[in-house]
C-alpha positions in Angstrom: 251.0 31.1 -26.0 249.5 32.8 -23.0 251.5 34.0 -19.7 253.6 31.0 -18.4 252.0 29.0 -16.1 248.5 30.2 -17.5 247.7 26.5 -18.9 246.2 28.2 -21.7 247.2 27.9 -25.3 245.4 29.8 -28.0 245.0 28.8 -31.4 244.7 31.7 -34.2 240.9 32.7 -34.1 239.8 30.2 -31.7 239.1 30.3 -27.9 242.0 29.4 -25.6 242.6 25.6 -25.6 243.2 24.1 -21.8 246.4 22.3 -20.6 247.8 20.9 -17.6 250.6 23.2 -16.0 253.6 22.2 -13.7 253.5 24.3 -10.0 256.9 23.9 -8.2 256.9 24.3 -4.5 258.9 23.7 -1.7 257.6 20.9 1.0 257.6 20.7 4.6 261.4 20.4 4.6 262.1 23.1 2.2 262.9 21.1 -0.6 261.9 21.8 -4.2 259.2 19.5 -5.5 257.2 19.4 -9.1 253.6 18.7 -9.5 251.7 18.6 -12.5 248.3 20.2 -12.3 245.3 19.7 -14.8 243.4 22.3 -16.5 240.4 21.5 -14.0 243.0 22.4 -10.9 243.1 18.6 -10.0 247.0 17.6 -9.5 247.5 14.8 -11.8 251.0 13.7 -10.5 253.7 15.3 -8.1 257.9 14.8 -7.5 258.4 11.8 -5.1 261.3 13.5 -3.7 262.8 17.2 -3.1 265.5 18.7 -4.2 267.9 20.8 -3.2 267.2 23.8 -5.6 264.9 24.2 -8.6 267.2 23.8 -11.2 268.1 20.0 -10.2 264.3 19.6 -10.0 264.0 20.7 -13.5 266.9 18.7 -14.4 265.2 15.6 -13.1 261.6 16.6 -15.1 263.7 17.2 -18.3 265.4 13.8 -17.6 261.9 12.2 -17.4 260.1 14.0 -20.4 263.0 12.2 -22.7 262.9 9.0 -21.5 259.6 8.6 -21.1 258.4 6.8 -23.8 261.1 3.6 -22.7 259.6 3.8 -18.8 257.0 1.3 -17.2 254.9 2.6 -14.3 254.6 0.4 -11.2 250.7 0.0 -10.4 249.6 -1.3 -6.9 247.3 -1.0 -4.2 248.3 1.9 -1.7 249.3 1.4 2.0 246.8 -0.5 3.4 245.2 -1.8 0.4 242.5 0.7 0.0 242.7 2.2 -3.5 245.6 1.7 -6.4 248.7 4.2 -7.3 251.0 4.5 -9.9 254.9 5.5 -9.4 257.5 5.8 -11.8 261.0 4.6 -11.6 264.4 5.6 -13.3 268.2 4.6 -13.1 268.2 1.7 -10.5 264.8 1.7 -10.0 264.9 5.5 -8.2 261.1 6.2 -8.1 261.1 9.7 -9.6 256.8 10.4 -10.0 253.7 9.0 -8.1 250.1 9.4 -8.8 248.7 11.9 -7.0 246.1 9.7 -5.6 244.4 6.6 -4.7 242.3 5.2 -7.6 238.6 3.0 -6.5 239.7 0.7 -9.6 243.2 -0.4 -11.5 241.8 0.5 -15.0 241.4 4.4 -13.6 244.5 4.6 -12.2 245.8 3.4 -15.6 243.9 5.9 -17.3 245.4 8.4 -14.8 249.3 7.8 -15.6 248.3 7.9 -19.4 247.1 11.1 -18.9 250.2 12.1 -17.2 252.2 10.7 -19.7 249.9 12.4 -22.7 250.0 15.9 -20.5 254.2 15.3 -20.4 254.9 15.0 -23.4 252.8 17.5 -25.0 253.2 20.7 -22.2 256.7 21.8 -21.5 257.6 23.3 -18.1 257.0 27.2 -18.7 260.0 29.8 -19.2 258.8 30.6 -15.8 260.2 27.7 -13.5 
């Protein structure tokens, strides 16, 4: 495996192989959010909410990685109707992970949370965190 947070993997004798990577940063209010970032640089999804430190952020990711395959995304239109979103909700219906953007059409912002799901499952936040 290549440096953490490299979102490169490299087979035996074969050139690197690209995968989405997870950047933690703090927001505005200096709270610790996740975001997961494709190999192309495009964020794919992001945190909906901040945390106090980074190891209760990475709690909540963990949490979310193994319960995955049992949770249902909520698609809609975004405020004001102009594009669709994904979110993801846990526990009581606590929304955990949004799409990153608006989507022109419903079947691409399905697309979109399969490939956040796809990039979840298979990449596991780096030693690094």
């Amino acid at each position: 495996m290549s440096p953490a947070g490299s979102g490169e993997r490299k087979a035996p004798d074969a050139a690197p192989e690209r995968t989405a990577r997870y950047d933690v940063h703090l927001d505005a209010e200096r709270r610790v959010r996740w975001r997961m970032v494709a190999p192309n640089g495009r964020v794919i999804a992001r945190s909906a909410r901040g945390h106090a430190s980074a190891e209760t952020c990475r709690a909540e990711l963990d949490g979310l990685r193994a319960r995955i395959a049992g949770l249902r995304p909520l698609m809609g239109r975004a405020d004001g109707g102009r594009g669709w979103c994904w979110s993801l909700a846990v526990d009581g219906g606590v929304v955990v992970a949004l799409s990153a953007r608006t989507y022109e059409r419903l079947e691409s912002c399905q697309i979109s949370y399969d490939r956040f799901v796809r990039a979840l499952t298979t990449v596991p936040p780096g030693d690094g965190w």
